[in-house]
Short mmCIF file of the C-alpha atoms (twelve columns), coordinates in Angstrom:
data_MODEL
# 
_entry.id   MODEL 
# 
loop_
_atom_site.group_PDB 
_atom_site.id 
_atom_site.type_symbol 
_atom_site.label_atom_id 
_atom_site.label_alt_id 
_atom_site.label_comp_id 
_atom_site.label_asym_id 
_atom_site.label_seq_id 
_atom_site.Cartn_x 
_atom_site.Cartn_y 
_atom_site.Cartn_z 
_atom_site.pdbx_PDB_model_num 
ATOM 1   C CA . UNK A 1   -26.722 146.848 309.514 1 
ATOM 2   C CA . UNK A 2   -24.944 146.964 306.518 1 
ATOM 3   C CA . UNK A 3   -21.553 148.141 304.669 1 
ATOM 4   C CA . UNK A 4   -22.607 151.237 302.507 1 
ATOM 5   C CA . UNK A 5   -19.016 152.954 302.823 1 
ATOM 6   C CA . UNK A 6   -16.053 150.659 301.550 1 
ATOM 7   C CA . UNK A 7   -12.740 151.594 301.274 1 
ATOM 8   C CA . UNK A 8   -9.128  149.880 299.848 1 
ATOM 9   C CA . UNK A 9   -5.880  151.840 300.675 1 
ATOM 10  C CA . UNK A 10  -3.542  151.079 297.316 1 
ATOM 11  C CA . UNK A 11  0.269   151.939 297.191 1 
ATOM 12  C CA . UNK A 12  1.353   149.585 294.257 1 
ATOM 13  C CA . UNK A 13  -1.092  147.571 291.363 1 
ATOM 14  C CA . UNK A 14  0.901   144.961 291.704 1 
ATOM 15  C CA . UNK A 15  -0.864  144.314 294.484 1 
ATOM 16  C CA . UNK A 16  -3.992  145.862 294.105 1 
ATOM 17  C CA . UNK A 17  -5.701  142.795 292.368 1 
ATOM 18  C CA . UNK A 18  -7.339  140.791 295.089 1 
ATOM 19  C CA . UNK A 19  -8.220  143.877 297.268 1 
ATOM 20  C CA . UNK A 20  -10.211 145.447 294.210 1 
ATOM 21  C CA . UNK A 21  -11.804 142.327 293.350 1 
ATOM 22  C CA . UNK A 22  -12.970 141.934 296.494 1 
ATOM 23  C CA . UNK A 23  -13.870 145.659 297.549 1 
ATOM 24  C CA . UNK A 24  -16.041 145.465 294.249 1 
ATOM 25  C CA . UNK A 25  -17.816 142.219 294.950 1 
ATOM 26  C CA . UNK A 26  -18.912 143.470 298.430 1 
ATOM 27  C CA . UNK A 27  -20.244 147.050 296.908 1 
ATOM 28  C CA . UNK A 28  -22.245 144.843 294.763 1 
ATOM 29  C CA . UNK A 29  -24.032 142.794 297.328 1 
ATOM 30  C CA . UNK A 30  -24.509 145.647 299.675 1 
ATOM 31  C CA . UNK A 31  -25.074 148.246 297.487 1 
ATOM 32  C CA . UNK A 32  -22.605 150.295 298.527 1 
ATOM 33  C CA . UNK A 33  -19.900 152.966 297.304 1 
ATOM 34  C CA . UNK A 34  -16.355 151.073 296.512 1 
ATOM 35  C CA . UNK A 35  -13.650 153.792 297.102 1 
ATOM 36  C CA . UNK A 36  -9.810  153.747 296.595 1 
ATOM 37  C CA . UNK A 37  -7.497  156.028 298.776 1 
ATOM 38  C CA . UNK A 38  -4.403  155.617 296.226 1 
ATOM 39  C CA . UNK A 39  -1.225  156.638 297.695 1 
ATOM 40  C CA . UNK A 40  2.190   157.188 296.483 1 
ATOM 41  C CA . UNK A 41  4.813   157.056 299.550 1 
ATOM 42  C CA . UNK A 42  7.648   159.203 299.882 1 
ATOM 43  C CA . UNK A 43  10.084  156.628 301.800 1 
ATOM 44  C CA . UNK A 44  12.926  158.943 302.627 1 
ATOM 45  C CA . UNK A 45  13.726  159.664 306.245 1 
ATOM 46  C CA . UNK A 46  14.468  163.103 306.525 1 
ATOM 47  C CA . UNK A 47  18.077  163.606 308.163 1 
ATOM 48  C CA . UNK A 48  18.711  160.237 306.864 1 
ATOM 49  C CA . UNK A 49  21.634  161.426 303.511 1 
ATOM 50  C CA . UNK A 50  23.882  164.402 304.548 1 
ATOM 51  C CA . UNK A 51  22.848  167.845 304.359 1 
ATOM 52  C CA . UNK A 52  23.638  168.543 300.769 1 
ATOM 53  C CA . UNK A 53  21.761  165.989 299.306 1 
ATOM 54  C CA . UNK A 54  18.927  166.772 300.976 1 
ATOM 55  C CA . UNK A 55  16.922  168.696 298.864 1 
ATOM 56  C CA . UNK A 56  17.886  166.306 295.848 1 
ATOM 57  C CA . UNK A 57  16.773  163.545 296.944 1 
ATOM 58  C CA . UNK A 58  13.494  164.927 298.651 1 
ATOM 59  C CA . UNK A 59  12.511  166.288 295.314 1 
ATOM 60  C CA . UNK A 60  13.154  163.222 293.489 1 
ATOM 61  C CA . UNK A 61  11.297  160.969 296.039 1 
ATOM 62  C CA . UNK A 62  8.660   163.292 295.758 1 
ATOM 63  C CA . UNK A 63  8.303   163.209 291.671 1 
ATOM 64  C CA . UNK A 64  8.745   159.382 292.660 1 
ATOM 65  C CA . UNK A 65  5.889   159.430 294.620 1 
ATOM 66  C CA . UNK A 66  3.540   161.431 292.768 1 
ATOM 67  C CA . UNK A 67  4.012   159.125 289.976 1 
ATOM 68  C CA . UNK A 68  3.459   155.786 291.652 1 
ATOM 69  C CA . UNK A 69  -0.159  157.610 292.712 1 
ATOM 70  C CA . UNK A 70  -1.204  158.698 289.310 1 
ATOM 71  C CA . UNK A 71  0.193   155.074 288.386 1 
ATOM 72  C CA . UNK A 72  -1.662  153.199 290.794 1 
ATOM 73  C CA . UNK A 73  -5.227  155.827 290.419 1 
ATOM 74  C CA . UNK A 74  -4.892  154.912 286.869 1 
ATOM 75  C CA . UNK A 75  -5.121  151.381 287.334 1 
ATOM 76  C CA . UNK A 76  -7.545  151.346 290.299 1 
ATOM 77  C CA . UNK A 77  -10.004 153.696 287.856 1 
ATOM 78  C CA . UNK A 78  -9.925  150.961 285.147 1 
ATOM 79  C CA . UNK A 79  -10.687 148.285 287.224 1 
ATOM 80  C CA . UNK A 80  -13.186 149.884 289.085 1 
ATOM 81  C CA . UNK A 81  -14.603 151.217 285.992 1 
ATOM 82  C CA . UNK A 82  -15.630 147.739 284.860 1 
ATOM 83  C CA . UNK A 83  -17.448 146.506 288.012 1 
ATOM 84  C CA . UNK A 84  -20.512 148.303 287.097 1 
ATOM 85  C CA . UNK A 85  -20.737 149.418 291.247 1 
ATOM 86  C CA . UNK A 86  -20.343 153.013 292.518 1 
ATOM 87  C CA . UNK A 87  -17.133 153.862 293.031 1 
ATOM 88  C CA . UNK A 88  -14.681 157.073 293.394 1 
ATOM 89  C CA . UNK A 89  -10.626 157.123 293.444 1 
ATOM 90  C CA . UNK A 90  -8.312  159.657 294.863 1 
ATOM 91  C CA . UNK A 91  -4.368  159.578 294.904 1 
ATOM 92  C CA . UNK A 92  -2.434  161.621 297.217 1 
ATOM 93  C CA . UNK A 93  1.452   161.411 298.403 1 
ATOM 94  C CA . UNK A 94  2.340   160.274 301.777 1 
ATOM 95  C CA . UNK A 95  5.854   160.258 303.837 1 
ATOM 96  C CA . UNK A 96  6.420   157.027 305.605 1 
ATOM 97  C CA . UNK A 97  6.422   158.630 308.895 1 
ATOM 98  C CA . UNK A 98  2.552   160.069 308.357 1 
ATOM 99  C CA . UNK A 99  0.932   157.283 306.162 1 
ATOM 100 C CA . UNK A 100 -0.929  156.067 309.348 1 
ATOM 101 C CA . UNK A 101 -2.730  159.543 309.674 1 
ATOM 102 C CA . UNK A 102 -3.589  159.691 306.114 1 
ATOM 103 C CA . UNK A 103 -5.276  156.040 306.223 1 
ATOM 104 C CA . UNK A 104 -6.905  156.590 309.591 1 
ATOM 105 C CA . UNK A 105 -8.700  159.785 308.766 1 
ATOM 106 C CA . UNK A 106 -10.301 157.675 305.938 1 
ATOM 107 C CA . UNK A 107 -10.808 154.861 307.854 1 
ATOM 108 C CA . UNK A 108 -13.023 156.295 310.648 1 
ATOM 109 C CA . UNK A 109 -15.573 157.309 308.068 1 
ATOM 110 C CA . UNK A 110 -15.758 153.532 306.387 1 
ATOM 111 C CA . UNK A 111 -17.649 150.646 307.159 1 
ATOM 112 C CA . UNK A 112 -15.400 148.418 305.933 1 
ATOM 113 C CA . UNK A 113 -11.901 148.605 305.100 1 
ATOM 114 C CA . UNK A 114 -10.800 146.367 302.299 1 
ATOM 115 C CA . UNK A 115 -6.483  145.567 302.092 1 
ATOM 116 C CA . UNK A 116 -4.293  142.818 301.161 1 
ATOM 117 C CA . UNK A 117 -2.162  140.662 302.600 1 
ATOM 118 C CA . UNK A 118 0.369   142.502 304.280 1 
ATOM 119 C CA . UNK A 119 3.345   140.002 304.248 1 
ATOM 120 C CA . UNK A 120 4.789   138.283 301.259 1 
ATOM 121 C CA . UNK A 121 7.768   138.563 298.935 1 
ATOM 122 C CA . UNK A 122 6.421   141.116 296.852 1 
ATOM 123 C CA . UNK A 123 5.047   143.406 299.773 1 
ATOM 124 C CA . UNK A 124 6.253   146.953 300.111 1 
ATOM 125 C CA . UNK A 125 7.400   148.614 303.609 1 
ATOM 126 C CA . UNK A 126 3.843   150.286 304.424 1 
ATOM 127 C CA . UNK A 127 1.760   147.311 303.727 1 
ATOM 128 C CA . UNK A 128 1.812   146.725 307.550 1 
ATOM 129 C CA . UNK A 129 1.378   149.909 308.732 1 
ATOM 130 C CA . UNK A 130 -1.857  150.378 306.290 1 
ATOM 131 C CA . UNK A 131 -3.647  148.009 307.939 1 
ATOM 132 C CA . UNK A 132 -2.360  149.075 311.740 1 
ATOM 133 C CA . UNK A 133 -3.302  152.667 310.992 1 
ATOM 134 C CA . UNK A 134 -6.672  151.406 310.075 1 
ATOM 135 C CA . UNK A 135 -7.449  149.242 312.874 1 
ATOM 136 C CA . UNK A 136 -6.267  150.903 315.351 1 
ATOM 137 C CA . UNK A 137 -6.083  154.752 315.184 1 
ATOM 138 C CA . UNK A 138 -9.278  154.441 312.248 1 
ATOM 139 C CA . UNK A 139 -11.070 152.043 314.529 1 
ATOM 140 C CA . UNK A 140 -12.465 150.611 311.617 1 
ATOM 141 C CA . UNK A 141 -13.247 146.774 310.222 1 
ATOM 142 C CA . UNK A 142 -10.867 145.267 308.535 1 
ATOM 143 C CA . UNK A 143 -11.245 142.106 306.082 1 
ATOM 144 C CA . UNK A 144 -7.714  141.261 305.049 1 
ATOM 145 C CA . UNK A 145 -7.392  139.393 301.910 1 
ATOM 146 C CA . UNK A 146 -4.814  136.868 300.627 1 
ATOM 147 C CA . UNK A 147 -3.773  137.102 297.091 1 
ATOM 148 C CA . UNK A 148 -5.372  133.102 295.926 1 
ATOM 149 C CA . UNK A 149 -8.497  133.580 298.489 1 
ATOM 150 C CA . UNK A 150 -11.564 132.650 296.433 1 
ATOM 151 C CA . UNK A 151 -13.854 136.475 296.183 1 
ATOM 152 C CA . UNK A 152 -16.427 136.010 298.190 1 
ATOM 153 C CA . UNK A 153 -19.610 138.622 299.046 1 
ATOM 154 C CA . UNK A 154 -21.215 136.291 301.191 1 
ATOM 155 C CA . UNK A 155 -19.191 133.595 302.959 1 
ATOM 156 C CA . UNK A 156 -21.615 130.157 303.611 1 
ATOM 157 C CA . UNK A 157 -19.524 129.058 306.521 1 
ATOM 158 C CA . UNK A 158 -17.582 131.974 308.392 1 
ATOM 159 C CA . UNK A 159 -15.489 130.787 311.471 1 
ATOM 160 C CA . UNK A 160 -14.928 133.065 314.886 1 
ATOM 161 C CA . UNK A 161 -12.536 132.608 317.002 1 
ATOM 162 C CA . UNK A 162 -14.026 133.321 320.632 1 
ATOM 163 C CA . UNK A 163 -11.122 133.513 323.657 1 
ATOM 164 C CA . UNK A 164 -14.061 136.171 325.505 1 
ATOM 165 C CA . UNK A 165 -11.984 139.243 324.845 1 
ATOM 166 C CA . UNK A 166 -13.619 142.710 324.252 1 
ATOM 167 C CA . UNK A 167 -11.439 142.291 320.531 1 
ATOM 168 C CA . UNK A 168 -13.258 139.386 319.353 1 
ATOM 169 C CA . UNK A 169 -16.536 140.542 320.771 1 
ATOM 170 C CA . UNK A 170 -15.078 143.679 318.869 1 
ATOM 171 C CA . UNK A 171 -14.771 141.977 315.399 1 
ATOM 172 C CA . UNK A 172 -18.332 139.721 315.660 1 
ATOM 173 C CA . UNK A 173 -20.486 142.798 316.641 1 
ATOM 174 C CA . UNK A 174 -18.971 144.390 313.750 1 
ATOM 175 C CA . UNK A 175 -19.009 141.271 311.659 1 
ATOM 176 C CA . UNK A 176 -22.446 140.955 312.055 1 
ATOM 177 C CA . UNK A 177 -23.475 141.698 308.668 1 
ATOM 178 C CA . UNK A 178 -21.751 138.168 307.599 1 
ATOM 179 C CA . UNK A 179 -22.646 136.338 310.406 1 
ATOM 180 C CA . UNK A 180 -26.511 136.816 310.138 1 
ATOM 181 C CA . UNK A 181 -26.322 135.703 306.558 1 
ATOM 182 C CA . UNK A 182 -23.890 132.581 306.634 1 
ATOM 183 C CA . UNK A 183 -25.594 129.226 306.436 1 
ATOM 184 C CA . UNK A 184 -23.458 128.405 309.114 1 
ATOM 185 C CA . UNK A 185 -20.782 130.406 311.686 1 
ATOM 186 C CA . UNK A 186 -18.804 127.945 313.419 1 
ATOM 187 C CA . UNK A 187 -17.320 129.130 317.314 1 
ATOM 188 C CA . UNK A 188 -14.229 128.146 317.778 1 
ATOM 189 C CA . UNK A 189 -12.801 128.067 320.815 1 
ATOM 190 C CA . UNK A 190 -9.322  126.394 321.666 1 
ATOM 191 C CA . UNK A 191 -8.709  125.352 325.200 1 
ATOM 192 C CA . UNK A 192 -11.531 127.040 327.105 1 
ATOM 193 C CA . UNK A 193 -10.542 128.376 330.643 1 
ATOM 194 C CA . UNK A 194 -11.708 125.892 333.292 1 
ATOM 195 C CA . UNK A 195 -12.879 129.156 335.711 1 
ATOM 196 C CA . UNK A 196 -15.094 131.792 334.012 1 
ATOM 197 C CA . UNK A 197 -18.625 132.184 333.543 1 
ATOM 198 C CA . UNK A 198 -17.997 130.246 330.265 1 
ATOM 199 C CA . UNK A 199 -16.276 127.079 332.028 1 
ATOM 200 C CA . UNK A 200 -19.202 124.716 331.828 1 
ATOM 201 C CA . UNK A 201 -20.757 126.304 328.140 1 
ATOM 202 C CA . UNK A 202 -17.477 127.524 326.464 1 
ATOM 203 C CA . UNK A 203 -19.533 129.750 323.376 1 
ATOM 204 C CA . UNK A 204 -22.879 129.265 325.048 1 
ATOM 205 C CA . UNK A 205 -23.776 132.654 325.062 1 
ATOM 206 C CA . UNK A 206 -22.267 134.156 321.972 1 
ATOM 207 C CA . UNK A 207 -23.875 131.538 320.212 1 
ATOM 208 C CA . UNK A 208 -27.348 132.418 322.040 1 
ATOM 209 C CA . UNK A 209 -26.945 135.985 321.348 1 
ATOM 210 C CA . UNK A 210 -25.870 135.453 317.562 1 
ATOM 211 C CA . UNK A 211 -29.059 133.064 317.135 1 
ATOM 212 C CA . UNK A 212 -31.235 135.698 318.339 1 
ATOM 213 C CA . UNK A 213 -29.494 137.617 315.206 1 
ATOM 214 C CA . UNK A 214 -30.818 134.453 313.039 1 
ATOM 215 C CA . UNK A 215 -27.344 132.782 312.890 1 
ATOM 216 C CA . UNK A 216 -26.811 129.281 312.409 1 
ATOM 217 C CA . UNK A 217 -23.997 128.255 314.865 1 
ATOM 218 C CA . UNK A 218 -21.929 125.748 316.098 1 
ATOM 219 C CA . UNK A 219 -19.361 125.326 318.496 1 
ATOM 220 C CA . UNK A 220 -16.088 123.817 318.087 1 
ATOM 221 C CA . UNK A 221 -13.993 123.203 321.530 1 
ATOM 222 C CA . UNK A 222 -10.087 122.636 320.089 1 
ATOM 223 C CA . UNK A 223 -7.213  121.629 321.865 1 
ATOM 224 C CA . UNK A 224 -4.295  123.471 322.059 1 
ATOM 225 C CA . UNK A 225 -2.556  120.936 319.836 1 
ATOM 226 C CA . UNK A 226 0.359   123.062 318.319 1 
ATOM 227 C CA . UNK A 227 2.197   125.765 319.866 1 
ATOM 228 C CA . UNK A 228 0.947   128.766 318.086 1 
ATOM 229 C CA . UNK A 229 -3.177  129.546 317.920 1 
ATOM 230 C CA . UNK A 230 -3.023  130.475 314.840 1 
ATOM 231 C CA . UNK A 231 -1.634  127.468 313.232 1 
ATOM 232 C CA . UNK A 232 -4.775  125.794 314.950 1 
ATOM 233 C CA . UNK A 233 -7.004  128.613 313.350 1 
ATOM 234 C CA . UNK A 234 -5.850  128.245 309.772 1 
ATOM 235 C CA . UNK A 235 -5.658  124.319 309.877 1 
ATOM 236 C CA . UNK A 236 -9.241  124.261 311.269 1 
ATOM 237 C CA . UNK A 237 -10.338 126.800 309.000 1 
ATOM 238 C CA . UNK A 238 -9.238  124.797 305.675 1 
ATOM 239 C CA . UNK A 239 -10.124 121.220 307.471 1 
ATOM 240 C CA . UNK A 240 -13.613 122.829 308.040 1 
ATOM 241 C CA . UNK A 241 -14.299 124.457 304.504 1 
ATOM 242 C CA . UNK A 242 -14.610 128.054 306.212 1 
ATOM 243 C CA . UNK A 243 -14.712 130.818 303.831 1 
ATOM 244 C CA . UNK A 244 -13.648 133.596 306.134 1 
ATOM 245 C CA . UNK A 245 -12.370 133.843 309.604 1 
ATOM 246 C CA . UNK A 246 -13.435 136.389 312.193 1 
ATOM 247 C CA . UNK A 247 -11.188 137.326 314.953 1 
ATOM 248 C CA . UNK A 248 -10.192 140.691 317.325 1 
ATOM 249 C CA . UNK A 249 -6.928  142.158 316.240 1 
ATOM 250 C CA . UNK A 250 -4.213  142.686 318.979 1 
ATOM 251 C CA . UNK A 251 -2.374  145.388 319.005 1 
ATOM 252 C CA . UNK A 252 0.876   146.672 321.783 1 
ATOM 253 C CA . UNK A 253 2.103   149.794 322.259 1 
ATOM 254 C CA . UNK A 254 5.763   150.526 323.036 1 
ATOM 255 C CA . UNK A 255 8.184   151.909 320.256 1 
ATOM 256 C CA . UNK A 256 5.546   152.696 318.221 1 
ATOM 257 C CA . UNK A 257 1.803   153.889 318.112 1 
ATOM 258 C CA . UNK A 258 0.425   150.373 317.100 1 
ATOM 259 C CA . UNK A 259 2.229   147.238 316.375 1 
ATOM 260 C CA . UNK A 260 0.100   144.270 315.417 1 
ATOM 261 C CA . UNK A 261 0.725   141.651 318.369 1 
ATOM 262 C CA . UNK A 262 2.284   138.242 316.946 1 
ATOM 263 C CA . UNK A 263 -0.894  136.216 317.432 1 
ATOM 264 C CA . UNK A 264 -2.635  138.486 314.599 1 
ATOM 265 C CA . UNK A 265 0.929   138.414 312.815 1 
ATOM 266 C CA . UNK A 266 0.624   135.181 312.657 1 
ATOM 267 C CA . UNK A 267 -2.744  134.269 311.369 1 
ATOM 268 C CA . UNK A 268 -2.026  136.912 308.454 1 
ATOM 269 C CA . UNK A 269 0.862   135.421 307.862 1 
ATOM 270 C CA . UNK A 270 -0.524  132.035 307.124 1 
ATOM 271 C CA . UNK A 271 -4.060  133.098 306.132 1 
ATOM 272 C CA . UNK A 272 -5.352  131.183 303.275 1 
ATOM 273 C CA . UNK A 273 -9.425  132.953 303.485 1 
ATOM 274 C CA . UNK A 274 -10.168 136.312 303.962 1 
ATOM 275 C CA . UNK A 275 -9.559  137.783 307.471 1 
ATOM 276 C CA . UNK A 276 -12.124 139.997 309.125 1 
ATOM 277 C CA . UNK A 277 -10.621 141.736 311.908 1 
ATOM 278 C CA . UNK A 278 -11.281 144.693 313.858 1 
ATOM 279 C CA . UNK A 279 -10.036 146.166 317.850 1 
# 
C-alpha cells in the first residue's frame, strides 16, 4: 500500500505554505501525483441583506471569489512548479453552504488528503469545514499539518493513540503506509479499561498485528494525568520526540452534517506534529 493520489484543498496562500510543502514532500517519496483543489468561497448567505441588494452583492462576492481562486491557483502552480513531482491544479468557486460537497467529491478519489491547521488567528471560516467534509462525507485520510511542523515524508517515530475504537483502528489501517516504515511506532494508550479483552495486554494485539506488518512498536500505558486527552497526547508526543501522531477522528451529528467532536478539536488545536487522522 501506498499514497499515489494526494490532494490539498487551498482557499487562501497565506496559508497554503506548510500544506504544499508537505503535499510535495510526500509525492516525492511515494511517487505519487500532488494535486491542488483551489477554491475561492463565496461567503454570502443568501437571504442574509434585503431584497434589493441582493443581486449586488451576489455578483460582487462572486467576482470576489473568482479572484481569490485564480489568486490562490497562481500561487499553488508556482510552488508546485518547483518541486520537480507530478502535480495538477484546478480552481473553482464555492458558496459556504456547499464547500463540503465540493471537497468530498475530491476526497473520495485520494489517498491522502493533505490541509492545514484549521484553527489559528489567521484562519478563514471554511478551514474547519475543509477538513470535516473530507473526513467524513470523503471518507478519506487526513494528515493535518501545523504551520512550524518540521516536513516530514517519512516520520522515524510516529505515535498512535489506541482507546480500541473502530476510528483509531480506522486511522492505523489507513496509516499503514507510515507505520511499516517508522523505526519505531509507539502505542499509546491512556488509562486502559480494567474489563475488555485488552485489560491484562492494553495494545497487545495491535502491536502483534502491526509487527506482522514489520513495525517496530512499543507500548506506552499513560495515566489520565490532566483533564483533557489531548493535552496528554501532545505533551507525550513532544516529551517522546514523535514526528507524527495517528489517531481516529470523532465526529457528532446534530445541527449539522459533521462537526468535529472536541477531543479531535482539541488535539488540532494544540498540535505541534503533523496529525494523521481519518473516521
Amino acid at each position: 500500500m501506498s499514497y499515489k493520489s494526494l490532494l490539498t484543498v487551498l482557499t487562501s496562500s497565506k496559508t497554503a505554505k506548510a500544506p504544499l510543502t508537505q503535499l510535495t514532500a510526500l509525492a516525492d517519496h511515494f511517487g505519487g501525483h500532488a494535486e491542488a483543489l483551489c477554491l475561492g468561497v463565496d461567503r454570502t448567505q443568501t437571504g442574509y441583506y434585503y431584497a434589493g441588494a441582493n443581486a449586488m452583492v451576489l455578483q460582487e462576492s462572486l467576482a470576489r471569489a473568482k479572484e481569490e481562486a485564480s489568486n490562490v491557483q497562481s500561487h499553488a502552480e508556482s510552488e508546485l512548479g518547483k518541486s520537480g513531482v507530478t502535480w495538477s491544479a484546478e480552481s473553482g468557486v464555492a458558496q459556504i453552504a456547499d464547500l463540503g460537497r465540493h471537497v468530498a467529491q475530491r476526497a473520495r478519489f485520494s489517498d491522502l488528503v493533505v490541509l492545514g491547521k484549521p484553527y489559528g488567528r489567521d484562519r478563514d471560516v471554511e478551514a474547519e469545514p475543509i477538513v470535516e467534509a473530507a473526513l467524513f462525507e470523503g471518507h478519506a485520510p487526513v494528515l493535518v499539518v501545523p504551520d512550524k511542523a518540521d516536513v516530514v515524508a517519512q516520520p522515524k517515530t510516529v505515535m498512535v493513540a489506541w482507546n480500541e475504537s473502530v476510528e483509531a483502528l480506522t486511522a492505523i489501517r489507513k496509516a499503514l503506509p507510515f507505520l511499516t516504515k517508522a523505526e519505531l511506532v509507539r502505542v499509546v494508550v491512556i488509562d486502559p479499561p480494567q474489563h475488555g479483552p485488552e485489560r491484562s495486554d492494553p495494545g497487545g494485539m495491535l502491536s502483534q498485528m502491526l509487527a506482522r506488518h514489520g513495525a517496530a512498536c512499543e507500548i506506552d500505558v499513560l495515566s489520565k494525568s490532566m483533564s483533557r486527552v489531548s493535552d496528554i497526547l501532545n505533551r507525550h508526543a513532544v516529551d517522546t520526540g514523535s514526528d507524527m501522531i495517528v489517531m481516529g477522528a470523532y465526529g457528532h451529528s446534530r445541527f449539522r452534517e459533521a462537526i468535529l467532536g472536541g477531543a479531535t478539536r482539541n488535539m488540532l488545536e494544540q498540535a505541534m506534529v503533523p496529525v494523521f487522522m481519518a473516521h
